[in-house]
Steps between C-alpha positions, in 0.01 A plus 500: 500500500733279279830687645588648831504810563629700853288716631724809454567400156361727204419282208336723181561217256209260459750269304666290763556134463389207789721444763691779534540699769535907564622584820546828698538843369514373101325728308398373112355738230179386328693412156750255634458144422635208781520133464395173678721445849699813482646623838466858546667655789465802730570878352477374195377756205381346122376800239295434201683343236642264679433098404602253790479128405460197725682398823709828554633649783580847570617556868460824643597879381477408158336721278363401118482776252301534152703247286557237690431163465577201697461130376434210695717426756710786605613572782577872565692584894390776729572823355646452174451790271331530170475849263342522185649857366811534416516850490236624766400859604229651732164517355602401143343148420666303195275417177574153636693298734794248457368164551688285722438125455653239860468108254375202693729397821655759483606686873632838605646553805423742804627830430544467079438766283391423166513803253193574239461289207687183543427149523635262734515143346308143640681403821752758525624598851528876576724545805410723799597845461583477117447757254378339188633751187412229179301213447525190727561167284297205599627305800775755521588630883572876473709669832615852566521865374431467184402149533719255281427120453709292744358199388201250441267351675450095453820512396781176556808683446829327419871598359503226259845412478831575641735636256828276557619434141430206356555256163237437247418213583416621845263748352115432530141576534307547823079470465356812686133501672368701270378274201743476200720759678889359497828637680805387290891519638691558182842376494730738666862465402816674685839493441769730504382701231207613681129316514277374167115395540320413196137334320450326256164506313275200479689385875505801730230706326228284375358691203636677230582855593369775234600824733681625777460779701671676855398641764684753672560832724152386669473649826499287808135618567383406197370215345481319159319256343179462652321281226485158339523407139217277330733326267867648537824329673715656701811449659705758759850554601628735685875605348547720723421599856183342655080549487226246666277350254168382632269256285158412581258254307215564741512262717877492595748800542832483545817730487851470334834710558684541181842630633727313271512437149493147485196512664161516280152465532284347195129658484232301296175674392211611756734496782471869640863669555636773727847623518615751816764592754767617163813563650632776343731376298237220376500398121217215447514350126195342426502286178113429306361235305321783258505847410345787693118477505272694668201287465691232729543647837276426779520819720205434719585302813096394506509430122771260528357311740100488312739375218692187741190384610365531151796283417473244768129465415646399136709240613274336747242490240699303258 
C-alpha cells in the first residue's frame, strides 16, 4: 500500500497519493482526491468534492465539505471549521456549493471558522479562534471576530524616519529591500507660521506625474491596493493621518508607516503593494506616472509572481 492507513480508518477514495498517512477514526468519501505526504489526523471527515494537494496537514476534528480545496502545503489546526452554504436549511440541498479555495502555505489555526466561498491567499496565517468574513490576501495574518489583517508575514517592518523638521538639504532618499522600492524624507520646514513640506518633480518624485488620486474614509479593517502595475510609477504620501504600506517583489517584503507628510514611499512597476491599518482620519495621495488603465493591474498574488520569475529569467538570459 503506497500510504498508511490506521486500521480504524475508513478510506472510500482510491485516489490517495504515496506517503501519506490516515490515522484513526478519519473517514474519506470515494470522490475525494489526496496528495503525496499529506498528514491526516484522527476524527477527521473529507466529502466528495473535496481536492487535497501535497504535504498537508489537517489535525484532528476537522471536517472538509463539497467545495473545498486545499493546495500544497497547508496546514489546517484541530478543529477549525469550514461551511460551504451560506444560507443552509434542513433537507434542502443547494444547486451547488460555494467553493472555498486555502493557496499554497497557507495555515489556519485551531478553532477558525472559515465561512462558504472564500479564498484564503498563499501563506496567509489564520489565527486560532478567528472568524474569517472576506477573502484572506496572500501572506496576510487575519485575527479575531470578524477577522481583520494585523499584518504580514515575511515582513521587515520599519518607521522610516523620524519626523523632526529638517532643511532641504537634509532631505534624502533611503533604498528599501524590496527592489526599486525608495522611502524619501521631504524637506520639512517650521517656523512660526506653522510647518511646510514640499517635492519637487524630477528630485523627490522620479517620473513625470500624469494623475493624482486620494484615498480616504477607508475603514481600519479594510485594505487597499492589493496589486502591482506592469509599467506605471507611483509615489505615496500620506497628508494626513497615517496607513502601513507593505511592498513585496517576491522575494523580499517589507513594511512602511506613513504618519507624516514629509514622509513618502516611491513604487516602481511589478512591485506588489498593500496599504492597511487607515486611521480614521487617514488621507493617502498617491500621484501616477499614467492615466487609469485597466489592462495594467496585476491583481493575482500567483500571477505576479509567474510574471517576476518570468522577468528574472529575461535578465539572466541576456
Amino acid at each position: 500500500m503506497p500510504f498508511f492507513q490506521h486500521a480504524q480508518a475508513i478510506v472510500e477514495t482510491p485516489f490517495v497519493g504515496e506517503g501519506t498517512s490516515i490515522w484513526a477514526f478519519a473517514h474519506i468519501l470515494r470522490g475525494a482526491r489526496i496528495g503525496r505526504d499529506c498528514n491526516i489526523c484522527d476524527h477527521t471527515f473529507i466529502e466528495n468534492d473535496v481536492v487535497i494537494g501535497d504535504r498537508v496537514t489537517i489535525k484532528c476534528g476537522v471536517q472538509l465539505w463539497d467545495g473545498v480545496a486545499i493546495e500544497d502545503d497547508v496546514f489546517i489546526g484541530p478543529n477549525a471549521t469550514f461551511t460551504n452554504d451560506a444560507f443552509p436549511r434542513s433537507k434542502r440541498r443547494p444547486p451547488k456549493f460555494l467553493p472555498t479555495r486555502v493557496r499554497k502555505g497557507a495555515s489556519i489555526g485551531a478553532n477558525a471558522t472559515i465561512l462558504p466561498g472564500l479564498t484564503i491567499g498563499g501563506y496567509a496565517m489564520i489565527g486560532a479562534g478567528a472568524v474569517l468574513t472576506r477573502d484572506a490576501p496572500a501572506r496576510a495574518i487575519l485575527m479575531g471576530n470578524p477577522a481583520v489583517i494585523k499584518g504580514y508575514v515575511d515582513v521587515s517592518a520599519e518607521r522610516p524616519f523620524q519626523a523632526e523638521p529638517v532643511s532641504p538639504p537634509s532631505a534624502g532618499s533611503h533604498p528599501a529591500e524590496v527592489e526599486g522600492v525608495v522611502l524619501h524624507r521631504l524637506p520639512l520646514i517650521d517656523d512660526v507660521r506653522g510647518m511646510l513640506s514640499f517635492g519637487e518633480f524630477q528630485r523627490h518624485v522620479p517620473f513625470a506625474i500624469k494623475r493624482y488620486f486620494l484615498v480616504f474614509g477607508v475603514s481600519s479593517k479594510n485594505i487597499r491596493g492589493e496589486h502591482a502595475h506592469k509599467t506605471l510609477h507611483q509615489f505615496l504620501v500620506c497628508v494626513h493621518g497615517r496607513c502601513n504600506v507593505v511592498v513585496d517583489d517576491g522575494t523580499h517584503r517589507q513594511e512602511f508607516i506613513l504618519d507624516n507628510p514629509s514622509i513618502g514611499v516611491y513604487i516602481p512597476p511589478m512591485v506588489w503593494a498593500v496599504q492597511y491599518q487607515y486611521s480614521a482620519d487617514a488621507v493617502l495621495l498617491v500621484l501616477a506616472s499614467d492615466y487609469y488603465d485597466a489592462q495594467d493591474y496585476v491583481r493575482d498574488y500567483e500571477t505576479f509572481l509567474e510574471l517576476r520569475r518570468e522577468r528574472r529569467a529575461a535578465v539572466a538570459g541576456t
